[in-house]
Residue, then its C-alpha position, 0 to 999 in steps of 0.5 A: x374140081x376147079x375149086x379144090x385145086x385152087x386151095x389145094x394150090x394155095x396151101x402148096x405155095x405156103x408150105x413153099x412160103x414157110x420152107x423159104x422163111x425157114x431156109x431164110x433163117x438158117x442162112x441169117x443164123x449162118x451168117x451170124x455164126x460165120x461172123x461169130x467165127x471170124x470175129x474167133x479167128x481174128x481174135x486168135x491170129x492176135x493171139x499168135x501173132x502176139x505169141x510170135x512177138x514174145x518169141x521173137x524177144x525172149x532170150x531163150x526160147x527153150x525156156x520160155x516154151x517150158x514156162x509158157x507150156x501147159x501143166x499136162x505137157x510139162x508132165x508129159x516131157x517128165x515122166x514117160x506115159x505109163x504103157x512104156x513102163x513095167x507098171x501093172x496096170x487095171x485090167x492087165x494081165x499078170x503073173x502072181x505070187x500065190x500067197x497060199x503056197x509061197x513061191x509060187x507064180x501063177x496068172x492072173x487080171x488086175x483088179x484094183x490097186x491100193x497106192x497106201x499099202x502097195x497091194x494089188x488085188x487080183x482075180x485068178x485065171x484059174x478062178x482060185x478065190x484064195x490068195x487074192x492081195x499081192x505085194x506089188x514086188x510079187x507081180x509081174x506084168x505078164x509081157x516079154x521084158x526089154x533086153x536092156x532091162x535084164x542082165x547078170x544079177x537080175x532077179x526075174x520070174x521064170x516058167x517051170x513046169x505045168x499044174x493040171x485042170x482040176x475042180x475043188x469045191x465045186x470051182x474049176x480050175x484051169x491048167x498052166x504055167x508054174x512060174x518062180x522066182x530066179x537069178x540071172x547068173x550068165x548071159x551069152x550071144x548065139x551067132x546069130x545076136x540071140x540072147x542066152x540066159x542061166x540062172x537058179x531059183x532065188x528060193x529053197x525049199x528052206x524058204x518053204x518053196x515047193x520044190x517036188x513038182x514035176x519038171x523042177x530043177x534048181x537052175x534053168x538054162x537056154x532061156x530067152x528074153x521071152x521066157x520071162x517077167x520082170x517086177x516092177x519097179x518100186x518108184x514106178x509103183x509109187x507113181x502110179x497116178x500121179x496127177x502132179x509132179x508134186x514140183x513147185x515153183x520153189x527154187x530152194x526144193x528143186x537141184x542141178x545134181x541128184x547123187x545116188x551111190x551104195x554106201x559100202x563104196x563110202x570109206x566114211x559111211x563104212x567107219x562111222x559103221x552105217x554098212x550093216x553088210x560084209x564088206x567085199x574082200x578087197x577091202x584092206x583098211x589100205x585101200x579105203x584110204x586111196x578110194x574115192x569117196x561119193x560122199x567127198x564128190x558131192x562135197x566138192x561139187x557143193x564147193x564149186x557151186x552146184x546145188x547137190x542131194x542125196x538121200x540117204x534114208x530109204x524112204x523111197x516116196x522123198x526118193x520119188x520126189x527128190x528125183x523128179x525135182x533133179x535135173x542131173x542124176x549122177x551114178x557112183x557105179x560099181x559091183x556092190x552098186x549094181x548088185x543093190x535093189x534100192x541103187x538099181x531101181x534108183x538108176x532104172x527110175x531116172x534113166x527109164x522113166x524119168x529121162x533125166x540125164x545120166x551122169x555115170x561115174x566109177x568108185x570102189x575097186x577096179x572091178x568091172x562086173x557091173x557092166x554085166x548087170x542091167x545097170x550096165x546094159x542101160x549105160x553100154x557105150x556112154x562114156x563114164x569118168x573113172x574116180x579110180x583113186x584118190x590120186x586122180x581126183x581132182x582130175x576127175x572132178x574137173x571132168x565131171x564138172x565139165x560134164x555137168x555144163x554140158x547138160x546145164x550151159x547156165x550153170x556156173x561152176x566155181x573153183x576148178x582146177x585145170x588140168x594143165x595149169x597146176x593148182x590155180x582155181x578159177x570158173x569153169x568155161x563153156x565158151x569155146x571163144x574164151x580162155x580159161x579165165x573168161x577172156x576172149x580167146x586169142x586166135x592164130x599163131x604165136x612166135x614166143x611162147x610163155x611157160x609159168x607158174x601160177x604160183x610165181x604170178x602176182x597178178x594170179x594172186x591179185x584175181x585170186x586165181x592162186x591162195x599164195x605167191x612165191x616172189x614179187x610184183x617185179x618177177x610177175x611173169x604175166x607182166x614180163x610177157x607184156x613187156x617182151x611182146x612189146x619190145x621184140x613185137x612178136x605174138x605171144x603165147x599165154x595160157x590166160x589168153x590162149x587156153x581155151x576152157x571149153x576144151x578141157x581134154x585138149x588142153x595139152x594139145x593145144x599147148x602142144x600145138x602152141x609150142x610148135x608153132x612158135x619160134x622160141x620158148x621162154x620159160x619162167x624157172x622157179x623152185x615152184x616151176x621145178x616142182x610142177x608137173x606141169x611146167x617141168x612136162x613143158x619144158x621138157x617137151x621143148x628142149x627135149x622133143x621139140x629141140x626148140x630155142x629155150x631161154x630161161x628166166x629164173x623167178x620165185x624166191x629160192x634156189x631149191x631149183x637148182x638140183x633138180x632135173x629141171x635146174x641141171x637142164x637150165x645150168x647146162x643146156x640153156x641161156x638163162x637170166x636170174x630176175x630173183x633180185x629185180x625190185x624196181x621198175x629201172x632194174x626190170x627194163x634193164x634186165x628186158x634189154x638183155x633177154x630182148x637181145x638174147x631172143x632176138x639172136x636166137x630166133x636169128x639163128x636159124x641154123x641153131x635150130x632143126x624142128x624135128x622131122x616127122x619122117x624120123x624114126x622117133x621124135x618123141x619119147x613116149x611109148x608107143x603102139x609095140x613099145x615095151x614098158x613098165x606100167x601100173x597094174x593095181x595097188x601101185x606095183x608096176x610090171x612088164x608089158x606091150x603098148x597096143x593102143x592109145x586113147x587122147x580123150x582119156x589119155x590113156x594106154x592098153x596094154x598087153x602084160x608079159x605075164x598074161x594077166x587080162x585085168x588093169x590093161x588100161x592105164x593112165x599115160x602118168x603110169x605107163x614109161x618106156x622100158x629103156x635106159x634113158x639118153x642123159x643123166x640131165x633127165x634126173x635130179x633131186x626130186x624127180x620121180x622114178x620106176x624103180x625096180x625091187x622084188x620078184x614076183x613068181x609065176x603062177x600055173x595058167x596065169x603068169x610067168x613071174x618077173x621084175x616088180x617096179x614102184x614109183x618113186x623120188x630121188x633123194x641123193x645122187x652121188x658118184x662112186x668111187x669109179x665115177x659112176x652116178x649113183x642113185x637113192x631114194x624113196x617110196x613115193x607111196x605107202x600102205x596108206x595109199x593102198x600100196x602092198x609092202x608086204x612083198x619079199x624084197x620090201x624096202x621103204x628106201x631105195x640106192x646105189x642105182x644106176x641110170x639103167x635102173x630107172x625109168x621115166x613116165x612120159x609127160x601129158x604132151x609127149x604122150x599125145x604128139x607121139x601117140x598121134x604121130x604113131x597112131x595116126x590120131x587127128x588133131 
């Protein structure tokens, strides 16, 4: 007994023995693997510490995590993960087009997908054998659709009707749902924010539909969201298992801008006959003379430096491509857009699924139908620029170079004109800090404020800012302001120094807000100054509006000044000083001392001066809220109507016409002029451009009630008659070849023998906004 439990005591302690080696080992083993482990985490705090040190030094963290980031999330950020999309996948659940009996729709389970042919192969849930391969345009994933994604237009499939269980050739088949093809004709909203859709099947039985089913009815009503499918997108489809974005590091293969547009908005597709469709009614030969061309768009943002495309060939796997390689998509919308499958999935495409950053524009007519459709569900609420007409053009332009800097800070953009400089052209800014042409904006208020050509400026024609000078280097108002800041000392208000570019929408009011704050006005008159806009808006508004100390130095080289409003005003309401025959440096300062003298007795006389009072019943002369005027409605024949509001970002008024008529209610401030007789016969000279009236229109049953046609247009001669009245003639500042309609009783190329309380004036840009801001109570 004693001997066995020695050795069975002794076998227990070398199995304790080997238990220890065993654990001994696991701990050395551990021990390596702890070490092993620190030797990783030291070797990646290194690696993110010399991470964080690159961070720290690079310029632009935004593009160094999008060059450092991994190929999988670049992708990702690029295109969206396919369970977001409308995109039928393996295993899912469809609705199909049944190929045996055409236009008809049943359910069914994906099977597989060729991407060469664009087919599905599918297994019937009715285990029908027949009918199996389906075009990818006629299958829907059977899920309920996005509301943003179906509007007026919208070709969707939609239940009607059922079929009964059955058995043929020995296969039973399950009963369900009949689904067809259809139209979304209206949408309303129910009080409680519900969606309502009508519509009617897309086919007939011409179209070898069956159309004797039980339950069929050729438009359907009172449907929801949920009563429908949508097919996919044809760019979705072609992206299906894309491993790559097939981009690049190749610069030249990659674009700020991709343009997309229908061609039946192109005046230049259309008259080298590359529309095949009929053209829309609206379309007189007149009016593609006065649209804006999206072909002529992309042309001048080519000009202006930016990287453009188009693709004009409906090869849609380049669309794919060329889409995922643009960093801007801008829509040219539009009825006919909207109403385009290519134009529409295109838009649905970058918007959706791509997220590439949208750029709405508006071309054609002035009809708004597209917001209805799903293009306009996509974009309700973003601002879209109006390329309403020719006219507006270069404007627009501006904006929409404005807009595409917003998105892209580092693009440099060439040879935009500003709005509230004329013609000059230079770089756009993006800097709010800085001037229009690249300076460091000057801040705080002036005392003398500067009104010019650019065009009378050698120095303009030295940076290349102006392609001509009318003058010399002695009459350089940008040299006469240096001279007069130092010998008066007071602060200057310039727009090469003050302007900030940045703020291109604000530009008026910060020329507005620079004229108010200062104590005298000097303004640079010259047969260019007279003929600008511009400059005619400023000196008007500080004589006029602001009852400002004005003094005027006549520049250029020509006379023609004299006859115009601007001139009659200079004449005979200001101190002026004529420096057309300055040619030497002893003749300026010469003539410096006389105008230093003549500012500074003016801005002495206090008691010349009353700034207006905003307490007034009226200080500036602008239409607003309530006013009555005549305003533009469409192809350049104004009319009768009531200002109810007023929009500063677009400089724009609403109105309500006299006759009823709800369309073209929105119009441009430069269209809309207060229906009253204006104060002083100053306000007009040769040249200046006018509302005048000629033509009846008569009313019309449920519409309107008839009145006074007015149209635009400049004065010729001015004359008094025999019992000194001042008469008027003229002519029409537009014609056919502008889209105008002259085919109306009464029409006459010319126009006179008018009186002063026939004619009315458009407000200039700043009267419009310091009044609209007075009545409406805009902020600055």
């Amino acid at each position: 007994m004693g001997t066995t439990m020695s050795r069975s005591s002794n076998s227990s302690i070398r199995k304790s023995n080997k238990l220890l080696d065993e654990k001994d080992e696991k701990i050395k083993e551990l021990e390596k693997e702890i070490k092993t482990l620190k030797k990783e985490n030291e070797s990646l705090k290194n690696k993110i510490e010399d991470l964080e040190n690159k961070l720290d030094s690079h310029d632009d963290m935004a593009a160094f995590m999008e060059n450092s980031a991994p190929e999988k999330i670049k992708k990702q950020e690029r295109v969206k993960d396919l369970n977001d999309r409308n995109l039928p996948q393996i295993g899912d659940h469809v609705v199909s087009m049944w190929s045996v009996s055409q236009w008809q729709y049943f359910t069914a389970t994906v099977k597989s997908f060729d991407k060469t042919d664009l087919k599905y192969l599918i297994d019937w849930d009715d285990k029908d054998p027949t009918g199996r391969n389906v075009d990818y345009f006629n299958l829907a994933l059977d899920s309920v659709p996005s509301v943003q994604d179906i509007g007026v237009g919208s070709t969707v499939l939609f239940h009607q009707g059922t079929y009964s269980s059955t058995e043929i050739h020995g296969v039973s088949r399950s009963g369900g749902l009949r689904w067809h093809q259809g139209i979304v004709d209206n949408v309303t909203t129910t009080t409680n924010g519900a969606k309502l859709y009508e519509g009617r099947h897309t086919k007939t039985a011409q179209d070898g539909k069956w159309v004797t089913y039980k339950g069929y009815s050729y438009q359907f009503t009172g449907y929801s969201i949920e009563d429908f499918r949508l097919p996919p997108n044809v760019f979705d489809v072609l992206s299906m298992d894309d491993d790559d974005d097939s981009d690049d590091d190749d610069d030249d293969e990659h674009y700020d801008v991709y343009i997309s547009y229908s061609k039946i908005n192109s005046p230049s597709a259309i008259k080298n006959k590359e529309v095949s469709e009929d053209l829309p009614p609206s379309y007189e030969e007149a009016v593609l003379e006065s649209i804006c061309d999206p072909r002529k768009i992309a042309s001048n943002l080519r000009e202006k430096g930016v990287k453009v495309v188009m693709v004009e060939e409906e090869e849609y796997l380049k669309i794919v491509t060329t889409l995922k390689k643009s960093k801007i998509f801008i829509a040219c919308l539009s009825d006919e857009y909207a109403s385009n499958n290519r134009c529409r999935m295109e838009f649905q495409y970058a918007k959706k699924t791509l997220k590439i950053p949208v750029v709405p524009l508006v071309v054609g007519t002035d009809s708004f139908q597209w917001q209805m459709t799903v293009v306009g569900l996509l974009i309700a609420g973003d601002l879209y620029i109006h390329f309403k007409n020719k006219q507006v053009e270069e404007a627009k332009m501006t904006e929409l170079c404005r807009a595409l800097q917003n998105f892209l800070p580092k693009l440099r953009i060439s040879d935009v004109q500003h709005l509230a400089t004329g013609d000059a052209r230079m770089e756009l800014q993006n800097d709010p800090n800085k001037s229009i042409t690249g300076k460091p904006a000057i801040q705080g208020k002036s005392e003398m404020f500067f009104s010019y050509c650019w065009s009378n400026s050698h120095d303009a024609l030295k940076r290349k800012e102006v392609s001509s000078l009318a003058g010399n280097r002695w009459s350089d108002p940008r040299a006469i302001l240096k001279k007069l800041s130092k010998s008066t000392g007071m602060k200057s208000w310039m727009d090469v120094d003050r302007l900030r570019g940045a703020d291109e929408m604000g530009l008026f009011g910060q020329i507005a807000t620079g004229m108010g704050d200062s104590k005298i006005v000097i303004s640079c008159v010259s047969s260019e100054y007279a003929e600008s806009d511009n400059c005619r808006m400023e000196i008007q508004f500080a004589v006029k509006s602001l009852n400002k100390p004005t003094i005027a130095l006549i520049v250029g080289d020509s006379d023609t000044w004299k006859s115009t409003s601007v001139g009659k005003m200079v004449q005979q309401q200001l101190t002026y000083f004529n420096l057309q025959q300055i040619n030497d440096e002893t003749k300026l300062n010469s003539k410096i001392k006389e105008i230093t003298k003549a500012i500074m007795d003016r801005v002495g006389e206090k008691s010349k001066y009353i700034a207006p009072s905003l307490e007034e019943e009226r200080v500036f002369t602008a239409p607003v809220y309530g006013d009555h005027v005549v305003c533009l409605h469409q192809n350049w024949a104004y009319f009768m109507a009531t200002v109810i509001a007023f929009d500063e970002s677009s400089m724009s008024y609403t109105v309500d016409w006299d006759d009823g008529d709800p369309s073209g209610r929105v119009q441009s401030y430069q269209d809309v002029a207060l229906d009253a007789v204006l104060s002083s016969e100053n306000e007009i000279g040769l040249g200046t451009t006018v509302l005048f009236p000629q033509g009846s229109y008569a009313g019309t049953e449920g519409n309107n009630i008839g009145g006074v046609r007015y149209h635009q247009g400049k004065i010729t001669n001015i004359y008094k008659d025999s019992s000194d009245i001042t008469r008027y003639d003229g002519v029409h500042t537009k014609d056919s070849n502008d889209g105008k309609w002259v085919s109306f009783r009464g029409f006459d190329d010319n126009f006179d023998n008018l009186e002063l309380g026939d004619l009315r004036l458009s407000p200039n840009a700043m009267d419009a906004l310091m009044a609209c801001r007075q009545a409406f109570q805009l902020e600055e």
